[in-house]
N, C-alpha and C positions, 0 to 999 in steps of 0.2 A: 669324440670327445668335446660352449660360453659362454659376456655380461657380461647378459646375459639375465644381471644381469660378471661436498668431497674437495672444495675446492678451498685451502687457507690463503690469506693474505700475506702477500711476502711480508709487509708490514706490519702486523699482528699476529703472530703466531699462535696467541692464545685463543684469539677472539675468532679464529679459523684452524684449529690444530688438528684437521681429519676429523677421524671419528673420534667423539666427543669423548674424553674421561670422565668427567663427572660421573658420580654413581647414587648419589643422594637425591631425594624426591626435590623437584623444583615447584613451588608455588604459580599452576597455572592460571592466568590472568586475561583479561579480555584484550591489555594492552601489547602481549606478544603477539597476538594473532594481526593488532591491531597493524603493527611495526612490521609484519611478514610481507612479504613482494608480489603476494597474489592481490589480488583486486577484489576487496571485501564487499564488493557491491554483488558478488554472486552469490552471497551466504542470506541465505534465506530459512528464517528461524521455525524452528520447531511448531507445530501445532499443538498449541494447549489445550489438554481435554480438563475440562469441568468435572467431569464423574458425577449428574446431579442423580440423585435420588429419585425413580422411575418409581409414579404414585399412578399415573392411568393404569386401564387394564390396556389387556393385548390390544384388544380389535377395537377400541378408541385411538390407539395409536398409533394402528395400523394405516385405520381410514381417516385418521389426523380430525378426530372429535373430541368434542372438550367433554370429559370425562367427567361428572358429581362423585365420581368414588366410592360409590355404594358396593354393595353385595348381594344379588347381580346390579348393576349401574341399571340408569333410565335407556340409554340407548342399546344395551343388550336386550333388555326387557322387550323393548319396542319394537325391534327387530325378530327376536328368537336366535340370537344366539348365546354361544355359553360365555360366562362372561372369566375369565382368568387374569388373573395378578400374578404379577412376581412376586416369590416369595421375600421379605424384606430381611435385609440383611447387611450386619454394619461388619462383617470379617471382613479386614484391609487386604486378604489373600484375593479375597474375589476382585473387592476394589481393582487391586492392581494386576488382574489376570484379563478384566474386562478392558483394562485401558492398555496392555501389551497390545490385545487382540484390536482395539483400535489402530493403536500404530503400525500395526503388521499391515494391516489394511492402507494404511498412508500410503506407506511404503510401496504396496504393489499398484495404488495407482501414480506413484513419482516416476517408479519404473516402467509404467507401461506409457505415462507421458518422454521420458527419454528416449525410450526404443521407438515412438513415432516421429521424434526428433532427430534422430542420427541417421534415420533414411534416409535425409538430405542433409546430412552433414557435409562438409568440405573435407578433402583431403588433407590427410595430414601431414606437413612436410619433413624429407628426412630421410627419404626411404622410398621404397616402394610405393604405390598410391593404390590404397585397400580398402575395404568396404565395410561395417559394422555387418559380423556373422548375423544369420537365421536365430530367432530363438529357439528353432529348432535341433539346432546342430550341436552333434554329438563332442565330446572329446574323447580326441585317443590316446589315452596316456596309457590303457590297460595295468593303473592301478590303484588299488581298491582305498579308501578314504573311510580307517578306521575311528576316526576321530570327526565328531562336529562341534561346529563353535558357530556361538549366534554373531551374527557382523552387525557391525552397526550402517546406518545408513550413508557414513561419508565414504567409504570405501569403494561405492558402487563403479564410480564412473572409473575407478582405475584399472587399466587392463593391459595384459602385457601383449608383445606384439603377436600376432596370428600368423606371423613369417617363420616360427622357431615349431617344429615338429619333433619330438620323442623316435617314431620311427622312421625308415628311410626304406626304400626301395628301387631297385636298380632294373633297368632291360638288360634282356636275355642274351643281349648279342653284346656284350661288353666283353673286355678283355682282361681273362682271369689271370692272367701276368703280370696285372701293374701292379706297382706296387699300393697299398691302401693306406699311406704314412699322410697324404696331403700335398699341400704347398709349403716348401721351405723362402722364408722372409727377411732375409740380415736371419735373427740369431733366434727364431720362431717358428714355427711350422704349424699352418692353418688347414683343417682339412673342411670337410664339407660338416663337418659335425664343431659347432662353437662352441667352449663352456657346456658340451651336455648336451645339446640341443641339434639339432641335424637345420641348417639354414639352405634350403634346394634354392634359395633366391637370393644369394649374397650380390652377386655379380647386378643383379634389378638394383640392390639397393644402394649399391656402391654407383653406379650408374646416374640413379636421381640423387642423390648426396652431391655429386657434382655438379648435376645439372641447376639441381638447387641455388648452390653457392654460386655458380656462375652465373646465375642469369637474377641477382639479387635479390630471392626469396629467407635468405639467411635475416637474423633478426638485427644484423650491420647493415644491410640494403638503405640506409639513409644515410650512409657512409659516404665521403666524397669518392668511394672504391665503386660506386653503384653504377656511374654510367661506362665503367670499364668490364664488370661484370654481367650487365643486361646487354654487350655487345655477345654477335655469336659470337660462341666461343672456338677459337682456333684451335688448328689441328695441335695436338700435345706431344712435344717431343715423347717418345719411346725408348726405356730400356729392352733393347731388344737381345734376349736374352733365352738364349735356346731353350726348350721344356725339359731335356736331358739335367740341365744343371738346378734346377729346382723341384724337380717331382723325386727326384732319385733319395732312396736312404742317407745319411749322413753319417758320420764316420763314426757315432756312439753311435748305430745301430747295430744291434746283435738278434740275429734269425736264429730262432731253434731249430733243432733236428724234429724232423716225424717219426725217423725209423723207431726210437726208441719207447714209441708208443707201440709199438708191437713185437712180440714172444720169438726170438730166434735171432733176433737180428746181429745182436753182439754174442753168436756163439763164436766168435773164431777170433775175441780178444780179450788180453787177460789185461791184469790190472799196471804188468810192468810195461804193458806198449804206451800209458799215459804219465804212468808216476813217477816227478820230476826227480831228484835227488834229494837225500836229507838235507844239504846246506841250504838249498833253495827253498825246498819245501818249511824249513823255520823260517827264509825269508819272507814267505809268502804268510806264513801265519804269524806273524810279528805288524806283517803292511794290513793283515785283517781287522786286528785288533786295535791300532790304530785309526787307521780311517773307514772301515766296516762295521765293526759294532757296536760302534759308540751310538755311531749315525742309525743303525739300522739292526737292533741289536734284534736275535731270535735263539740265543744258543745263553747257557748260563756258563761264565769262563773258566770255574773251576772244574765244572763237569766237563766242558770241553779239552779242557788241559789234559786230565785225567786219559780221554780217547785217544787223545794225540800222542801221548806217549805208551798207550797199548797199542795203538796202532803200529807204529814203528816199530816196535818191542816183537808183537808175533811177527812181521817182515823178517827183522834181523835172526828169527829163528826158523826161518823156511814156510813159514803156515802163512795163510792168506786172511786175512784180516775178515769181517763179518759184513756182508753189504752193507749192511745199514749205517755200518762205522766207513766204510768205503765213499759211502755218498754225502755227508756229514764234511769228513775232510778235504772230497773234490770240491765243493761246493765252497764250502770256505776259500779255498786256494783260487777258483773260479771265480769266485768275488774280489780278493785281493787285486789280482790280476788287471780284475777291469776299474778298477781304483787306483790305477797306476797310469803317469803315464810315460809316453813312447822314451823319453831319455830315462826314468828310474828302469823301464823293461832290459834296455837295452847295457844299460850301466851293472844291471845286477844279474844276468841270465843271459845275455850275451846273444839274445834274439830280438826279432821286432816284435812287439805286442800285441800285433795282430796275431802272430803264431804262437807266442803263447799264449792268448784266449782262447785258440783254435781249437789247443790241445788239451788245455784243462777243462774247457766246454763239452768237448768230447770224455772226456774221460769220469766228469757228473753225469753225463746220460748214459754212459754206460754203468755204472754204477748204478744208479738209477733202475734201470733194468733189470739189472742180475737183483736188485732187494724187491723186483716186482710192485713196484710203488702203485699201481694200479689197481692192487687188490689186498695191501698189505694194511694191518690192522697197526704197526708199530709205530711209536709218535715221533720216533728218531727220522723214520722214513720219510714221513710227510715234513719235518724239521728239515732234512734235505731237502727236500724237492722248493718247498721255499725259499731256503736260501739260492737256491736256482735262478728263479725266477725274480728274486730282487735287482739282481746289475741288467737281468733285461728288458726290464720295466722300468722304463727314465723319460725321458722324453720325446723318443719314439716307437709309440705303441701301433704296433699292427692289430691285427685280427686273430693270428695265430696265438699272440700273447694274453690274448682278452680269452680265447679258449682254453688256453694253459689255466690261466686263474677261475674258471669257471670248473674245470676238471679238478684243483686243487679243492677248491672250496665244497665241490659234493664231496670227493672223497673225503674232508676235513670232518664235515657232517655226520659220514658213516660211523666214523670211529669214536664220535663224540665230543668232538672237541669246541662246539658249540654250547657245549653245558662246562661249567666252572669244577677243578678236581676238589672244591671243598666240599663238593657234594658226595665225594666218594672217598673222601677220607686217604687223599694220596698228601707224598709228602710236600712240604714246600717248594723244593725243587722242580718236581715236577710238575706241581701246577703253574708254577710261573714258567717253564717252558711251553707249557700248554697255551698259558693265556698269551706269551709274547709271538709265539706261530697263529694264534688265531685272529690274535689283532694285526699281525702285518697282512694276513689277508685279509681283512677289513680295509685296511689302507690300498692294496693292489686291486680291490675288487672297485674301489672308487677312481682309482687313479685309469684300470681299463674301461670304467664307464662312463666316466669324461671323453675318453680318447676314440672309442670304438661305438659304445654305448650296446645297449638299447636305455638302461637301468642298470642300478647295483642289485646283485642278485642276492647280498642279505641284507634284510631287509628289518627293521626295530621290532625288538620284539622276538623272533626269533631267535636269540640267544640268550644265557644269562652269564658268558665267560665275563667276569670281570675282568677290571683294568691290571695291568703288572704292577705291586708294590715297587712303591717309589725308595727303594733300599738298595746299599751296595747287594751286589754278589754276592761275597763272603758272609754279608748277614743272616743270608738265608740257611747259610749249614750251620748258624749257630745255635745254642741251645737255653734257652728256649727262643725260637727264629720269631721276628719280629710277625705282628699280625696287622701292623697297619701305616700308614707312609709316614715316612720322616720329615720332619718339616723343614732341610736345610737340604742342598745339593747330593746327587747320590748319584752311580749308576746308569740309572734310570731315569731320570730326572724326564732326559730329554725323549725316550721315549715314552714318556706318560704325559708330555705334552703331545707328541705325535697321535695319538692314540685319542686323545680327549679333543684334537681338534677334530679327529675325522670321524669323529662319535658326532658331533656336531653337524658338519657337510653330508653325513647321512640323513641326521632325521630334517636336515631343510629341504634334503633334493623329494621328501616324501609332503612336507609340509607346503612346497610350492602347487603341487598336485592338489591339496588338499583346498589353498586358495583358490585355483584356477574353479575348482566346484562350490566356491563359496561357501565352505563348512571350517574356513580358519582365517582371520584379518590378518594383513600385509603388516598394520601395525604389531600384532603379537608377535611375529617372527623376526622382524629387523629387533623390536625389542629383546626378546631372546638372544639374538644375536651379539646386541650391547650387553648385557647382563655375561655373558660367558667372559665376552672381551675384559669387564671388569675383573670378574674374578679372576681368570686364569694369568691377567698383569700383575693383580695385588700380589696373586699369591705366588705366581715365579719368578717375576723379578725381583722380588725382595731375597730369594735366592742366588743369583746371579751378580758375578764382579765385572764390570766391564773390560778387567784389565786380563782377564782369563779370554783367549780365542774360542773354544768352545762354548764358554756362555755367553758370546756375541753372537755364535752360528745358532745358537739355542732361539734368541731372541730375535732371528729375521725369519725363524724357521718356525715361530707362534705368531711371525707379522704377518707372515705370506699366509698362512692357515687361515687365522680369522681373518685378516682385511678379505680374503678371496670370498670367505662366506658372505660378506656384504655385496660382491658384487655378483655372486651367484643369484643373491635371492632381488634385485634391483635393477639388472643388467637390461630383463627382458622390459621393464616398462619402461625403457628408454625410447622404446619405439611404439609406445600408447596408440591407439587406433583412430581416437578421435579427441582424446584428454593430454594436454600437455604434462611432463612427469614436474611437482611442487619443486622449484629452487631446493626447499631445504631438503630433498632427497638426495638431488640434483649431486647436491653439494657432497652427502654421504658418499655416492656411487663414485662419482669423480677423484675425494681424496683417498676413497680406498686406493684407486686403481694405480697413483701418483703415489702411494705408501707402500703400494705393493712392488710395483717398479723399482723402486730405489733402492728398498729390500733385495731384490732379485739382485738388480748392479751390483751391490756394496756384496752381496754372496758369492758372488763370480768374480768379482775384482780384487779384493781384500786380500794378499799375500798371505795374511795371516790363517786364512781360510781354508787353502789351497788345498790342505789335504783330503776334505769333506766335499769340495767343489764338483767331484766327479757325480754328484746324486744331485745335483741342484733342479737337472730334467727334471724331478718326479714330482718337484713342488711346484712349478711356477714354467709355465710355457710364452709367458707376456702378451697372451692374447687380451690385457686389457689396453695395451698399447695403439692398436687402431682406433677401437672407443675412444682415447685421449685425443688423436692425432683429430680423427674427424669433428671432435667438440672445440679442438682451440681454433683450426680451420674454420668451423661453422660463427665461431665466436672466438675470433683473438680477443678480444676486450677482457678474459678471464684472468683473474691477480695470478693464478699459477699457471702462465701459458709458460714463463722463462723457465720455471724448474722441470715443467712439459717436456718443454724441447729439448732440453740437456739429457734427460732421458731416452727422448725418442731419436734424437744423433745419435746416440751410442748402439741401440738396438737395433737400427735400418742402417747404420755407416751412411748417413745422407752427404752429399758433399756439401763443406761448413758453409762454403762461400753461397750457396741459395739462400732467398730469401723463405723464412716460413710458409706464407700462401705457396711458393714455388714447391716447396718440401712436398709439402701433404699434395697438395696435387700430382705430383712425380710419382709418390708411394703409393697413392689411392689408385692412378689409373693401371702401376705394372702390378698392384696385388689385384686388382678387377679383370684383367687379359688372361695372368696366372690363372686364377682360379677360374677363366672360362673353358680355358685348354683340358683344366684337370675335371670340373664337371662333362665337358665335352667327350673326355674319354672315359670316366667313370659311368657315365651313362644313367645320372639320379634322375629318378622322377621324384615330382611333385604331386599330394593329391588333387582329386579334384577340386575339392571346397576351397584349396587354397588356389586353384586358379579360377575360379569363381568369384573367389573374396578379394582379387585384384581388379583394380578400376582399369587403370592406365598404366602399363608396365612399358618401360622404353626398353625396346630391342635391343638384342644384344651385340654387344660391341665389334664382335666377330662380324657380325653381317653388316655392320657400316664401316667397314675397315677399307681407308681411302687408299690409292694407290700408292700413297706416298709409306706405308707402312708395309715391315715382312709378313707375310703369310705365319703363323705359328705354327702350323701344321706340317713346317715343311721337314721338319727332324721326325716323325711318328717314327720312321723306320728305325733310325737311330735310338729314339727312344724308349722303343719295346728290347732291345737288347740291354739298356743300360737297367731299366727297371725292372729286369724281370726276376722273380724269387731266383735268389741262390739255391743252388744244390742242397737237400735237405743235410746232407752231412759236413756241410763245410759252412762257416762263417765272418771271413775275414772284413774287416774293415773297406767301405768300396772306393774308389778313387775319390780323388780330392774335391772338395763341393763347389760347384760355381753356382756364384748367386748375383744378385743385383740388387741396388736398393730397394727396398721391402718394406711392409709393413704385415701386421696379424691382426686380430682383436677380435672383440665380442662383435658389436654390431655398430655401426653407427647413426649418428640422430642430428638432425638439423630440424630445429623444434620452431614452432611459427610463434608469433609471441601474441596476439590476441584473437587470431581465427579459432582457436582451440586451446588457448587459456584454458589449465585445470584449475578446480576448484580447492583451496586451501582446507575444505572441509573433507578432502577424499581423505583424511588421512585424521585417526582419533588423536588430535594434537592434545588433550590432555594426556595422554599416558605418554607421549611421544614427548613432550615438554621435560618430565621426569627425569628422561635419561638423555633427552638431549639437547640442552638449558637453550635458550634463544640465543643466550650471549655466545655460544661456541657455534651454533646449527645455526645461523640467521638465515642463512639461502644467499647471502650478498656475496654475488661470485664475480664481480666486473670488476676493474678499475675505470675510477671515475675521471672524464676526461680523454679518452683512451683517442691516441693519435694515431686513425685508420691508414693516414700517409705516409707514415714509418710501422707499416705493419710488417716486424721483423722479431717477435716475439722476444725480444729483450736481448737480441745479439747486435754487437758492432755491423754497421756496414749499410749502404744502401740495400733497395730491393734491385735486385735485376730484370733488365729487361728482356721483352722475349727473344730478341739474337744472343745476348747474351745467357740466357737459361736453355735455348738450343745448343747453343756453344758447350756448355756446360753437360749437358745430359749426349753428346757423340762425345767427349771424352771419354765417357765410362766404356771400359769394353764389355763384346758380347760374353765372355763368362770372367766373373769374378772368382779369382780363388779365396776358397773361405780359408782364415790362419789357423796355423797349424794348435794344437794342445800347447806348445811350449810358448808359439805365440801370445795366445791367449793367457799363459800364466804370467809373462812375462809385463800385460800390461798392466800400467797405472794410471790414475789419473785423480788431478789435482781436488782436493777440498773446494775447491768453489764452484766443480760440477757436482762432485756426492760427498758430503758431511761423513766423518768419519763414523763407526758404527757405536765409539762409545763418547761420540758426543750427546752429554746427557741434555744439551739444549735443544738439539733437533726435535721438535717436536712430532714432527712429519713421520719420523723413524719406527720409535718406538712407541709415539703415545703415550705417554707414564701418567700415573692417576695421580690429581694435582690435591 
């Protein structure tokens, strides 16, 4: 399953408020460009064509003779050739088709002057050290680019990094036991696939990011920190921290059964070996309806009531209920269940909630079965089987679960549910069932292509189910039933925000493809991006009371949606090949990640919240979190390194007392050992081109592991037992998580500041001006003045020394117990680390159009 891919002033919130609100056309000017932080001495102005009136014949002007203009001329005559003219012509179409066709020409030879250029470019720092690709060289996206768009020419130089691959591939001799969840990080779980993107060279890049900053390549290197820096750099305390307690599943993870994908399996159980009692079972449909369907709604409530109480109804008179109504109410119950946690389990059912997941888990796939979901044409069926696969798709997605949703979404296919029921004249009902089971697999099919990948398997275009009416329930059985959305709160609300954000994060992850082949500019897309952001704030927030807790979850849950699509599409040109990424991108990609974050906290934190907190996995995994850490790292000088840090404590549990540079050094080196152990045992390859397209890669850390450090390898045995697939028919919660402090993220960048200066002109700053005014986008992401000697990112305290940051880092022991659920509910934390959710000044937050 990253950015992949921003920064406000503490003291100006307006003049840095993230991504921009303004929606209105800005008056672009020479003076914005003028006042921007790139260096206008690389903008080199267009060539002016003339267009003059062509009066010689050809072969005068061929062989560069002065032509008398005749018919035939003196010099045709005299020669014997045939003497031809253009035919004359004042249509301004030709005019300006003849002067494209010039500039096309420009164009191919500016680019064939660049590409003899970047043969000898310099590396670029940050990362790995890579090479400007072959013009040769193919891309493997394997997907098709139905769309072209003419680019302009300032886009050229911008390119995203050549470290981020679409497919992945593994040797043979790897061990199909482990588990395939990744690395777990404080409260994140990173696997070899970021944001999307499969990165076989994380460990390379995390490697030089340090070496970088340590040895002052960072764009601070004239810092009084420089001659402490350009010393080698000492051996780095280790959290040494066994691979058992971080590779292993986490205690939301839930493994499917296999059996239930095949014919015979559940002959020899019926439906009372799973089904709880009527008092419990209203329990469990009361905890659905509450915290299940608001959040994740796929059932209409009155037709479900309806079942619920035939359902019961034939029980209490000896007959067995109809699979498809069977599977419908485990699934429900199944869901409540895992929306619950361990003291409601225990308080209300008098079991631990592992066991009863276990048992209603079981008792959905039996159900399941006996309705033959595999081959059944009925929409209640695959309504089951969806709701299935919602509490198991959160935030740790395996392999098995990205199959689940791929088997979901052909079968969806077969039956039709890719096409809209007002096609076929069904009732309201049932098309908004239709269209709210097809759009959650929309959402599942992106959420397992993040996590698992290769691509989302529907793909724009291929459908035409519309959106769910944004209407109560009860509207829909009225008469005459509404046929278009309500303009005030409903229902629905919040799943047609769900729904409309991932209608979006689909057609970028096709639109990014469509860049990388240069048939779509970087600028249409982030502009798209802004345009949605507008509308979808005008138009739902003006619906929303901040004093209601659901329209608070509503509005971190359209934060985390769109800010994520900016750093989807922005993430990967963080790590540009040979073009440094423009401040004012710079600045989009950074405050998203810092809006996104706080979003996430304030979702998880929030008491008020608590009851919907159990699905927070599926939105938001904090992998823009390392992105942060390594950019205040590479540049503490950033005005939002303080609100950084306050987030990035909370998410890695760093110990307070370190200093910042200590922090991210500590997190950077145990998530780069992490993820060598877990590549080491997953066994990824890299293609060739892309070990070709590395200049200088610095060995891996493994293999200069001084004596002074444990061996990581020395638990394998231990940890092929702890990670290995559960029993296909059981799935309890696994033991308790040890971790250590951590970090996750998209990628990170330590950017040179004038070896490879990008040019202000890669990016069509008129249209980009429009929607994202100088005054809010300026690019000015530093504080000015910034005291590299107290680099402590805005917290009390001195920096510590290295015995004392030794000291500090053998305190921590080898496995951290992760806190428990109640734990977790049970924390708080103060307004002056996260702004309450309906503070309407936070600008950071929610953004509100001004």
């Amino acid at each position: 399953m990253a950015d992949s891919w921003m920064y406000s002033s503490a003291s100006n919130s307006n003049a840095n408020s993230g991504v921009p609100t303004g929606e209105g056309p800005a008056t672009f000017s020479a003076s914005a460009l003028a006042n921007s932080p790139a260096d206008s001495k690389h903008v080199q102005p267009r060539v002016r064509r003339r267009n003059r009136l062509i009066t010689s014949c050809l072969e005068c002007r061929r062989r560069k003779l002065k032509c008398d203009k005749t018919a035939p001329c003196a010099n045709c005559t005299r020669f014997k050739r045939d003497c031809l003219y253009l035919a004359s012509s004042s249509d301004p179409g030709n005019q300006q088709r003849l002067a494209d066709m010039k500039e096309k020409m420009g164009v191919l030879e500016r680019n064939l002057e660049r590409e003899v250029a970047n043969k000898n470019a310099k590396a670029h720092f940050g990362g790995v050290h890579i090479t400007k690709p072959a013009s040769t060289e193919t891309s493997h996206t394997h997907v098709d680019a139905n769309e072209e768009e003419e680019l302009g020419e300032d886009e050229e130089d911008l390119e995203p990094t050549p470290l981020a691959a679409l497919d992945n591939v593994y040797e043979d001799n790897n061990d199909d036991e482990l588990m395939d969840l990744g690395v777990q990080m404080g409260k994140m779980r990173i696997s070899e696939r970021v944001g999307g993107w499969i990165r076989p060279k994380l460990v390379d890049e995390l490697n030089d990011t340090l070496k970088d900053v340590m040895g002052g390549k960072s764009r601070w290197s004239t810092s009084p920190l420089t001659v402490e820096h350009r010393e080698p750099p000492k051996a780095t305390p280790k959290i040494q921290a066994s691979p058992k307690s971080y590779i292993g599943p986490g205690p939301g993870y839930i493994a499917p059964a296999s059996r239930f994908f095949f014919p015979g399996t559940y002959m020899n159980t019926s439906l009372i070996d799973y089904l709880p009692s009527r008092t419990a079972a209203d329990h469990l449909v009361s905890q659905y309806f509450m915290a299940v369907h608001y959040m994740c709604r796929a059932v209409h409530r009155q037709t479900f009531e309806a079942q619920y109480a035939l359902f019961w109804g034939q029980i209490a008179t000896g007959n067995e209920p109809a699979p498809s109504i069977q599977a419908v109410m485990f699934a429900a119950m199944f869901s409540a269940a895992v929306s619950m946690d361990e003291t409601q389990a225990t308080q209300r059912f008098g079991t631990s909630r592992s066991a009863l997941i276990d048992s209603l888990r079981s008792g959905t796939e039996m159900a399941l079965a006996k309705a033959n979901f595999l081959r059944t044409t009925r929409v209640d069926v695959m309504q089951a089987f969806v709701m299935y696969l919602i509490p198991l798709i959160r935030a740790e997605v395996s392999r098995a679960h990205s199959a689940l949703v791929g088997t979901a979404i052909r079968l969806a296919e077969c039956m039709g549910l890719h096409r809209d029921g007002s096609h076929y004249s069904m009732s309201p009902v049932e098309a908004h069932v239709r269209r709210l089971v097809w759009h959650q697999l929309c959402f599942l099919d992106m959420r397992t292509c993040e996590a698992t990948g290769p691509r989302p398997q529907i793909r724009p275009g291929d459908y035409d189910t519309r959106f769910p009416l944004n209407v109560d329930d009860a509207d829909l059985l009225a008469d005459p039933s509404p046929v278009g959305d309500m303009p005030y709160w409903t229902d629905a609300t919040l799943m047609r925000i769900r729904c409309e954000a991932v209608e979006l994060r689909r057609s970028l992850w096709f639109d990014m493809v469509q860049i990388d082949r240069k048939k779509k500019s970087l600028t249409s897309v982030v502009v798209k991006v802004q345009k949605t952001w507008n509308n979808m704030t005008q138009k739902y927030f003006a619906m929303m009371n901040d004093s209601v807790p659901f329209h608070v979850l509503a509005k971190h849950i359209l934060t985390l949606g769109l800010q994520g699509c900016f750093l989807q599409v922005l993430h990967r040109y963080l790590f540009s090949t040979s073009q440094r990424m423009p401040d004012r991108l710079r600045q989009i990609l950074i405050e998203a990640g810092l809006t996104q974050m706080e979003n996430a906290i304030a979702l998880e934190t929030n008491a008020e919240l608590a009851p919907w907190a159990w699905y927070r996995g599926a939105f938001n995994q904090y992998h823009s979190a390392l992105m942060l850490m390594v950019e205040v790292y590479a540049y503490p000088m950033r005005k939002d390194a303080a609100k950084i840090w306050k987030c990035l404590d909370y998410i890695f549990d760093i110990p307070p007392h370190l200093s910042p540079k200590q922090k991210a050094e500590l997190v950077i080196t145990d998530l780069r050992d992490r993820m060598e152990v877990y590549h080491q045992m997953r066994k990824l390859r890299a293609t060739t081109q892309m070990e070709e397209r590395i200049g200088s890669i610095s060995k891996s850390s493994l293999q200069h592991k001084a004596e002074d450090t444990v061996p990581l390898s020395q638990d394998a045995e231990a940890l092929n037992s702890y990670t290995s697939m559960p029993p296909a028919n059981f799935s309890p919660p696994p033991p308790a998580m040890n971790d250590s402090t951590g970090s996750g993220s998209r990628q990170p960048s330590v950017a040179r500041n004038t070896d490879v200066a990008m040019l202000m002109e890669d990016i069509g700053w008129a249209e980009w001006d429009r929607y994202f005014p100088i005054e809010q986008n300026s690019g000015e992401l530093n504080v000015e003045n910034f005291d590299f000697d107290n680099f402590n990112g805005g917290l009390s305290g001195p920096p510590l020394d290295s015995s004392a940051f030794a000291m500090a880092a053998n305190t921590i022991p080898s496995e951290l117990t992760m806190p428990s659920n109640q734990d977790l509910a049970d924390m708080s934390f103060s307004p002056a680390y996260f702004p309450v959710p309906n503070n309407m000044d936070d600008s950071h937050r929610f953004r509100h159009q001004k």
